[in-house]
C-alpha positions as CSV (number, residue, x, y, z in Angstrom):
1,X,15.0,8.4,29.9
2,X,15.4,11.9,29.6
3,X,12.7,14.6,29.1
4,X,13.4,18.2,28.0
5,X,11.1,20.9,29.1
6,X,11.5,24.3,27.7
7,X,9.8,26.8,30.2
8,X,8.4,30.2,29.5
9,X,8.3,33.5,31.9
10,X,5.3,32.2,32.7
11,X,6.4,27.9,33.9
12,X,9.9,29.7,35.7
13,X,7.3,32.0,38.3
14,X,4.9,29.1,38.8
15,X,7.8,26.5,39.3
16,X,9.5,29.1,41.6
17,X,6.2,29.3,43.7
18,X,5.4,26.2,44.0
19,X,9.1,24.9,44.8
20,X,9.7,24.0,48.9
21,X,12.7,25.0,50.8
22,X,15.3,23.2,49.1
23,X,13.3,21.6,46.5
24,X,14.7,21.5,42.9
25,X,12.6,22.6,39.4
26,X,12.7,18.8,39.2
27,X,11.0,18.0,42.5
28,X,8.1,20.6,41.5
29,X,7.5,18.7,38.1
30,X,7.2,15.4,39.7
31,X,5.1,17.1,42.5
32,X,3.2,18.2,39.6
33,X,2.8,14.8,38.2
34,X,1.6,13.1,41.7
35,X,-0.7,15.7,41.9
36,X,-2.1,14.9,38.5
37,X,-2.0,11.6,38.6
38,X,-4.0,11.5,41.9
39,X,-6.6,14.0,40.1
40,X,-6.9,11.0,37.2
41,X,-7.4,8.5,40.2
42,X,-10.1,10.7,41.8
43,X,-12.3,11.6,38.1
44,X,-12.3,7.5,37.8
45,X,-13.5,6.8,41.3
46,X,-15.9,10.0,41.3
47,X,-17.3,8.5,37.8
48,X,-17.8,4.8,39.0
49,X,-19.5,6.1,42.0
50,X,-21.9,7.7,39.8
51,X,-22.1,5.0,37.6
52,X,-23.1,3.0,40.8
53,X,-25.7,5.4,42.1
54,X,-26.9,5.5,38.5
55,X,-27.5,2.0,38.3
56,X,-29.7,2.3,41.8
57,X,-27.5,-0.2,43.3
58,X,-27.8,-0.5,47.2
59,X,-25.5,-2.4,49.2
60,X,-27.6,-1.9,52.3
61,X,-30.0,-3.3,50.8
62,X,-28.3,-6.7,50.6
63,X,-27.8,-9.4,53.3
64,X,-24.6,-9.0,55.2
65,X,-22.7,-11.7,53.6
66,X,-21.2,-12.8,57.2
């Protein structure tokens, strides 16, 4: 699969920034997508904590199971 990405002024300076020694335009956008995708993982986890603590679910409250 192939994906073309058309970036302005403003995508080259940011891609350029973010880039490590050696690292490709490439290597930023799937650093880019790692970094998102770990965001997405974080927002679910952060909202089923809530949900838990909404709930007024304990765990320490219940009997070790051992």
């Amino acid at each position: 699969m192939s994906i073309s990405f058309r970036p302005t002024d403003v995508d080259r300076a940011k891609l350029t920034k973010l880039a490590h020694p050696g690292e490709s335009q490439s290597d930023v956008l799937r650093r880019a997508l790692d970094a998102l995708d770990q965001l997405d993982w974080e927002r679910d986890a952060q909202a089923a904590a809530s949900a838990i603590m909404a709930s007024g679910e304990n765990l320490n409250d219940e009997p070790d199971a051992w």
